[in-house]
N, C-alpha and C positions, 0 to 999 in steps of 0.2 A: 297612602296608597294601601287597598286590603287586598290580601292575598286571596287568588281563585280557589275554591273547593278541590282540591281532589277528582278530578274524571271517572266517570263510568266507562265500561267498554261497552262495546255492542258484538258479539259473536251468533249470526245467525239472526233467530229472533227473539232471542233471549239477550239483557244486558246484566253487568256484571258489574259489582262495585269495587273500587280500587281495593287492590291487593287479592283481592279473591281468587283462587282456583278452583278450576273446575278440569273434568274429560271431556273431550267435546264429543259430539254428535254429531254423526253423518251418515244420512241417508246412502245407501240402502243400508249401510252396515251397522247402524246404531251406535252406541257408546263406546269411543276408541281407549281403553282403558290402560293403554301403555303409553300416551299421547297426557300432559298433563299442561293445561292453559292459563295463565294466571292476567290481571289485567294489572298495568302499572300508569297510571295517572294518563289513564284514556286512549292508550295501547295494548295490544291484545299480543300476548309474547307466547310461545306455546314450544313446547320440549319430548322429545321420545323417550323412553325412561331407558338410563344409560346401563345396559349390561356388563358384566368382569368379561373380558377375555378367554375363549372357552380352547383349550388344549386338547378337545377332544374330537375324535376320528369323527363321529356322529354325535348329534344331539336328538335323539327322538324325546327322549320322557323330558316333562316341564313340573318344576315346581311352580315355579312362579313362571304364568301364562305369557309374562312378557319378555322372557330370558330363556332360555335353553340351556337344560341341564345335563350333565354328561351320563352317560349309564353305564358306565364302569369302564369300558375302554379307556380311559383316560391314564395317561404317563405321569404319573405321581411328582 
């Protein structure tokens, strides 16, 4: 008996070869770049990128667009 290939995904109208990651894409808003999709033997599995826990009163200023950084108010 031979073992099947490995699956592509399909996301959209773009397909994906196993193991590969990507950001996806969605109209209107274009490329969701805190959203990271990966395909795993012909499954489409896709993840928010996970931020630290922020102890701060506000978060306005962003280092990284996908997390919120504290701006000095923060209890040490």
């Amino acid at each position: 008996m031979q073992a099947d290939a490995p699956r592509a995904c399909r996301f959209g109208r773009r397909w994906y070869l196993n193991n590969e990651s990507w950001h996806p894409s969605v109209p209107p808003f274009g490329e969701m770049k805190c959203i990271l999709c990966w395909c795993v033997s012909g499954e489409t599995h896709c993840q928010r990128q996970e931020c630290p826990p922020s102890a701060c009163a506000s978060s306005a200023t962003r280092d990284n667009p996908c997390c919120a950084k504290c701006r000095g108010e923060c209890s040490p």
